[in-house]
VOPAGU-2260 file (C-alpha; in pm, 1 decimal, decimal comma):
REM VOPAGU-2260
SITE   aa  ch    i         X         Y         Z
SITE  UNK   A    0    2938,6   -1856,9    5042,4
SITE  UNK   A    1    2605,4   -1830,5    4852,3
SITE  UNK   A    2    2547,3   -1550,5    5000,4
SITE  UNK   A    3    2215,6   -1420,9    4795,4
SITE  UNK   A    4    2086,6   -1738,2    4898,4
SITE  UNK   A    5    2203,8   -1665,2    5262,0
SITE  UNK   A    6    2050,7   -1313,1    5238,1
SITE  UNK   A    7    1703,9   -1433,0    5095,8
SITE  UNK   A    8    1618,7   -1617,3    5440,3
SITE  UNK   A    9    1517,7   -1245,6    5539,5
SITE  UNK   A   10    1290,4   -1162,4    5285,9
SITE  UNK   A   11    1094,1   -1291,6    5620,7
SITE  UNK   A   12     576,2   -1856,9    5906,0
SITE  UNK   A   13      73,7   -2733,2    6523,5
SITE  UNK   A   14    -193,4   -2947,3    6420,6
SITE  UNK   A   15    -533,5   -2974,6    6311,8
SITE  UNK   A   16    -657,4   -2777,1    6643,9
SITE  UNK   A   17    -696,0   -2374,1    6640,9
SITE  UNK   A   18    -429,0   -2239,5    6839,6
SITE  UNK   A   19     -26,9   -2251,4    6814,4
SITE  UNK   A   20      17,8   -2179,2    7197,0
SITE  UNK   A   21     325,4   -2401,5    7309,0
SITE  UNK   A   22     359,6   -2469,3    6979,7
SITE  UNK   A   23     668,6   -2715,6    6904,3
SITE  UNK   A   24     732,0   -2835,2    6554,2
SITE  UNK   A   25     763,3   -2743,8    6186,9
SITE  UNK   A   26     548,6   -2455,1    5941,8
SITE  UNK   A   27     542,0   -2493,3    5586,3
SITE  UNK   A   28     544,4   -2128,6    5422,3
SITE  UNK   A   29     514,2   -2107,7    5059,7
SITE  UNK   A   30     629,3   -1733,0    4921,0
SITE  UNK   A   31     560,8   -1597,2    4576,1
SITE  UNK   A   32     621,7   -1238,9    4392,0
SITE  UNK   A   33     547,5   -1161,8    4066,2
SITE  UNK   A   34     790,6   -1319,3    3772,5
SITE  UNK   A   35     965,4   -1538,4    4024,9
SITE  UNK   A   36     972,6   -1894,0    4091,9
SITE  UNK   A   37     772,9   -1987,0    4466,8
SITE  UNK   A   38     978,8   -2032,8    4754,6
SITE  UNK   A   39     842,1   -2284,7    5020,2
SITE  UNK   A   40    1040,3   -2259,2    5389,7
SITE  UNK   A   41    1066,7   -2459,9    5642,6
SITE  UNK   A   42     993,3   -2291,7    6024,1
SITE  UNK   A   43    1056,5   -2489,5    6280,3
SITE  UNK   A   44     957,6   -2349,3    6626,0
SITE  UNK   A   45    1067,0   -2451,3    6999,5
SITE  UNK   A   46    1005,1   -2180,3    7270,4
SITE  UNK   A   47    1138,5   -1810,8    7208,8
SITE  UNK   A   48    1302,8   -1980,6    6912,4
SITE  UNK   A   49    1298,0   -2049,6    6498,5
SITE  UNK   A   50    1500,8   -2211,0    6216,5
SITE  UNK   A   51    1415,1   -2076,7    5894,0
SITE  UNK   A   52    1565,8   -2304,7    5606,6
SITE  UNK   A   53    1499,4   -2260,7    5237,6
SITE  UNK   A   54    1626,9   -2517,6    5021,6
SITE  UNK   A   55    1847,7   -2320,0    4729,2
SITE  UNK   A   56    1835,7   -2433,6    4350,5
SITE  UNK   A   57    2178,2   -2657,7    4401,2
SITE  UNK   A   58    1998,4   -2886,9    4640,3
SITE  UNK   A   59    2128,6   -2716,8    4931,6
SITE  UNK   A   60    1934,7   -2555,4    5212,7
SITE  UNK   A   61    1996,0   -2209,5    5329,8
SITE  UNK   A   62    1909,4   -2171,7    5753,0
SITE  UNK   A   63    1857,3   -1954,9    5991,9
SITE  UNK   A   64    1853,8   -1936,0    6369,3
SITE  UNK   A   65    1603,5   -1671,8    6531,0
SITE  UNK   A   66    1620,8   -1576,1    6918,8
SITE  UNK   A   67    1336,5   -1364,2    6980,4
SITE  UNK   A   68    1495,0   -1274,9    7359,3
SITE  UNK   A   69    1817,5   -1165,3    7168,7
SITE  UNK   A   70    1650,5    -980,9    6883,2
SITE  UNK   A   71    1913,5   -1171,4    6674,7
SITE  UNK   A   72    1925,1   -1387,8    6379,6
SITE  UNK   A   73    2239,4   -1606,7    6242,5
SITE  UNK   A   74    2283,4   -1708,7    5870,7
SITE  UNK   A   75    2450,9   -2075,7    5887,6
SITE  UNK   A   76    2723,4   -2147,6    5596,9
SITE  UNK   A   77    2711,0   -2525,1    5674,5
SITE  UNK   A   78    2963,9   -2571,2    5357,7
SITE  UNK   A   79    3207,8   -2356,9    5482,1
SITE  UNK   A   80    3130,6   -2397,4    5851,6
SITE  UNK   A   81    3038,2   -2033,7    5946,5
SITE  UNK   A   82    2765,2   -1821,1    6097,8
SITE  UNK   A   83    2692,2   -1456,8    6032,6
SITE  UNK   A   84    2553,2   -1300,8    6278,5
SITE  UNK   A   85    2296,2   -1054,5    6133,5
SITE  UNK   A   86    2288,6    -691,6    6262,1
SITE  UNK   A   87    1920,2    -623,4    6215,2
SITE  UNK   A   88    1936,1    -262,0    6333,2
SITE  UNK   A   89    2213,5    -132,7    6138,7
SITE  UNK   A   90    2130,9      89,3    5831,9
SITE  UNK   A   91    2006,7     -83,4    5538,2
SITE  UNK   A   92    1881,3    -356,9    5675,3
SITE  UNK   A   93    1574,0    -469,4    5468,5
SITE  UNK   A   94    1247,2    -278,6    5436,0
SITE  UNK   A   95     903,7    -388,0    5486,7
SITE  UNK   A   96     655,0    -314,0    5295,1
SITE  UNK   A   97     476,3     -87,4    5547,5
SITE  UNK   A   98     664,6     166,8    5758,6
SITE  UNK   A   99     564,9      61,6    6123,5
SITE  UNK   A  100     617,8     413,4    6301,2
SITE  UNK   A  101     339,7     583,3    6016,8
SITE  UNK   A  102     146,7     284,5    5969,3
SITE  UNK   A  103    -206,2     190,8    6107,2
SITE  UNK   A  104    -340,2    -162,0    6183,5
SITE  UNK   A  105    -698,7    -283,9    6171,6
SITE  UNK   A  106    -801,4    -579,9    6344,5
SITE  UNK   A  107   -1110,1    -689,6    6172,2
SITE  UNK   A  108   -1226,2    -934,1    6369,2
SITE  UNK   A  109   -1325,0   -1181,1    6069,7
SITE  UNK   A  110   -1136,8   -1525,0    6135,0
SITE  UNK   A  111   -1001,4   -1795,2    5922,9
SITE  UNK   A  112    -856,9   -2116,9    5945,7
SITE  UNK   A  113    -529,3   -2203,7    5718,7
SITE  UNK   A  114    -360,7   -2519,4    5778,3
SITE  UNK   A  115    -576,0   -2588,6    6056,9
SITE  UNK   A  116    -530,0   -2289,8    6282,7
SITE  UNK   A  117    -761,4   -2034,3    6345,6
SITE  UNK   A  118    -625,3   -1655,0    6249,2
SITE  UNK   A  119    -778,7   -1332,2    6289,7
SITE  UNK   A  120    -749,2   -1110,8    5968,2
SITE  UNK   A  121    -557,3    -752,6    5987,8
SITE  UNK   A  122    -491,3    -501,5    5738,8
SITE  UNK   A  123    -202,6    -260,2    5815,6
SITE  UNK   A  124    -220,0      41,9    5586,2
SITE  UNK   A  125      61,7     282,5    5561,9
SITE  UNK   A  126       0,1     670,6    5458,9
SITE  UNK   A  127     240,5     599,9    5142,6
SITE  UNK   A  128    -108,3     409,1    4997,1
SITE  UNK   A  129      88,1      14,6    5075,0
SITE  UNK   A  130     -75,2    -183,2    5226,2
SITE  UNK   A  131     -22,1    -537,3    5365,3
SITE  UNK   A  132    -340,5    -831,1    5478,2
SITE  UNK   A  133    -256,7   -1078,9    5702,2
SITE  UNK   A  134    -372,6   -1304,7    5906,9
SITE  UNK   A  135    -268,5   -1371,3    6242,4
SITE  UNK   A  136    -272,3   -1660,0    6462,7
SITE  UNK   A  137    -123,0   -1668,5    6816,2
SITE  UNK   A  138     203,8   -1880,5    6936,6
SITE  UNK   A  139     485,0   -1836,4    6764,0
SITE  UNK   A  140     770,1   -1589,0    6782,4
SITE  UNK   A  141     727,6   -1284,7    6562,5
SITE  UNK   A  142    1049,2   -1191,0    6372,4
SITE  UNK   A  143     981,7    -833,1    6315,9
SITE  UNK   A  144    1308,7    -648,6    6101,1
SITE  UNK   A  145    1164,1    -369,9    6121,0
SITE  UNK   A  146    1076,6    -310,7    6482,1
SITE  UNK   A  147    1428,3    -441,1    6563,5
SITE  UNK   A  148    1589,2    -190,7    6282,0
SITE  UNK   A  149    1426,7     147,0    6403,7
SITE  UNK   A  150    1439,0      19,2    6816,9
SITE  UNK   A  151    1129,2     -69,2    6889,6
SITE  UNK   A  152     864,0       2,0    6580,4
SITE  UNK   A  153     518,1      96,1    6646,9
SITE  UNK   A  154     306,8     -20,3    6951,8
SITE  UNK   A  155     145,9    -277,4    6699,9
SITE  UNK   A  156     438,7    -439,6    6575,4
SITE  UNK   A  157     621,1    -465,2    6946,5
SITE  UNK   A  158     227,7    -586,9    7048,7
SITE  UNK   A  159     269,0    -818,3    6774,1
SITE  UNK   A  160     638,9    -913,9    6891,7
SITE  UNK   A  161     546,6    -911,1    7289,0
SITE  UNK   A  162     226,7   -1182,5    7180,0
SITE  UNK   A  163     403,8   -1404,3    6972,1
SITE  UNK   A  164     131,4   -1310,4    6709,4
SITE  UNK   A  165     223,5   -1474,7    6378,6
SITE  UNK   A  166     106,7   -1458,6    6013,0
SITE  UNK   A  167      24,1   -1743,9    5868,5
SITE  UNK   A  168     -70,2   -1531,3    5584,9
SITE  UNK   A  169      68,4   -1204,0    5422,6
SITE  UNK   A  170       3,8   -1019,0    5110,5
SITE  UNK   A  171     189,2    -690,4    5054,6
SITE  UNK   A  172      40,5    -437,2    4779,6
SITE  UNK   A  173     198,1    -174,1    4674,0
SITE  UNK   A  174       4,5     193,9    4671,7
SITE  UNK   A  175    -108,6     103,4    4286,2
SITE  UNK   A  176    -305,6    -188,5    4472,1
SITE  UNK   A  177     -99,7    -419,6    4252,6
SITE  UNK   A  178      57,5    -747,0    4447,5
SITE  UNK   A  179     408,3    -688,3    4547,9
SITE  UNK   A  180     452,2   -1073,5    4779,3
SITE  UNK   A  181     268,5   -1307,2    4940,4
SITE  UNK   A  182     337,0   -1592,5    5208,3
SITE  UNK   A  183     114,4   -1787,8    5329,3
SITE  UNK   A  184     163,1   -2134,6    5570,7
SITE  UNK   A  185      76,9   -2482,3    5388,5
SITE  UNK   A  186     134,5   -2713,2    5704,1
SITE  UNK   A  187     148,8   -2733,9    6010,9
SITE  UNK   A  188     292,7   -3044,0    6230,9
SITE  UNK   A  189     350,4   -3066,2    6577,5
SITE  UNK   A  190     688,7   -3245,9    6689,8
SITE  UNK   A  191     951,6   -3274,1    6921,6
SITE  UNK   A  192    1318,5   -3096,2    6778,3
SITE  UNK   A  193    1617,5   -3136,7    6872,8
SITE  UNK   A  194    1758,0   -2825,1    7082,9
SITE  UNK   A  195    2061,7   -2904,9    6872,1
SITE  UNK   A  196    1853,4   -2752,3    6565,1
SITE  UNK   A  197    1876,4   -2423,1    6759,3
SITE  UNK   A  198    2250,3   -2367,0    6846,1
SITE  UNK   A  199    2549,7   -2266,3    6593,8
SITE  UNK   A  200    2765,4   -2618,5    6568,6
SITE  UNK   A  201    3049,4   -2537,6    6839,5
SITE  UNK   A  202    3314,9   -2590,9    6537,0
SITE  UNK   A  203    3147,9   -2287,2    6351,5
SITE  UNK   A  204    3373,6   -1989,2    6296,7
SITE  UNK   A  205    3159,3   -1644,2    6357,2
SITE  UNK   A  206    3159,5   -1379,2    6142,9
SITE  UNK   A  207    2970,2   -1074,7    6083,3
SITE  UNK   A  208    2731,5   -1037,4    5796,0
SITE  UNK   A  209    2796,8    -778,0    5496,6
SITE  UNK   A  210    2590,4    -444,5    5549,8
SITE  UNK   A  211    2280,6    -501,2    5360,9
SITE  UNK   A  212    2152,0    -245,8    5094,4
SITE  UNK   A  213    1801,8    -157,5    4974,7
């Protein structure tokens, strides 16, 4: 089933103008952490919805579907024809790297562009001394694990979730101040998809996903 693979696609990303309002088309996120190989994903975007696909070191691609109205995202097996449905909120679902019901945010106000779009840096800071800086740009659907997995998260992360705010760049430190992950978009096209892209093939058997495990 390739299921690490699968399970990576939560380890949760327009054109050269400053805004992804409306946005329709595909993100280029490229991931690192520290003694691993980089992982670039594909995010493709239509409405309230996302495919995430990461392309796994057999040649395959690993994808996603995201319904921000449902809170719910569904791992596709194409090779075996099935979707697990992930149960974001159950216990042991994955954790971020700061705690949204302890954490702070601060909106600084500076601005950047990457990939074209303008973002606004933020720096959430969590008492444990983690910290994550990212910067946010408007439009796009904000998959947020752990506002789903505690009910609701902090006021900024269901702001975050209720705005569509996105980052198209995040860099998680631990509370040594050492770097723990970063993602960060490398393009940005706007296109017409597909709704097809968006929908579990009808000949897809459902299943539900293993209970994940810190």
């Amino acid at each position: 089933m390739r299921l690490p693979l699968c399970l990576s696609l939560l380890g949760l990303a327009a054109c050269s103008n400053s805004s992804l309002t409306n946005f329709e088309g595909e993100v280029a996120m490229k991931t690192t952490r520290p003694n691993a190989q980089p992982t670039v994903m594909t995010i493709k975007a239509k409405g309230d919805n996302l495919r995430i696909e990461i392309p796994g070191p057999d040649g395959k691609t690993a994808s996603a579907i995201y319904s921000s109205q449902q809170n719910k995202m569904t791992v596709l097996v194409d090779d075996q024809k099935m979707a697990m449905d992930m149960d974001l909120g159950a216990p042991g679902a994955p954790q971020p790297n700061t705690d949204s019901r302890t954490s702070a945010v601060e909106k600084t106000g500076k601005k950047e562009t990457i990939a074209g779009v303008t973002c606004e840096d933020w720096v959430v800071k969590d008492p444990s001394g983690s910290r994550t800086e990212t910067c946010v740009a408007q439009g796009l659907p904000y998959l947020d694990l752990e506002a789903l997995r505690r009910g609701g998260g902090s006021s900024w992360s269901r702001d975050m979730r209720a705005n569509k705010t996105f980052p198209l760049r995040s860099v998680e430190y631990n509370p040594s101040g050492a770097e723990v992950s970063r993602a960060e978009v490398t393009a940005v096209t706007k296109e017409k998809l597909d709704d097809a892209l968006f929908q579990v093939p009808a000949d897809y058997k459902r299943i539900a996903a293993p209970q994940l495990r810190h």
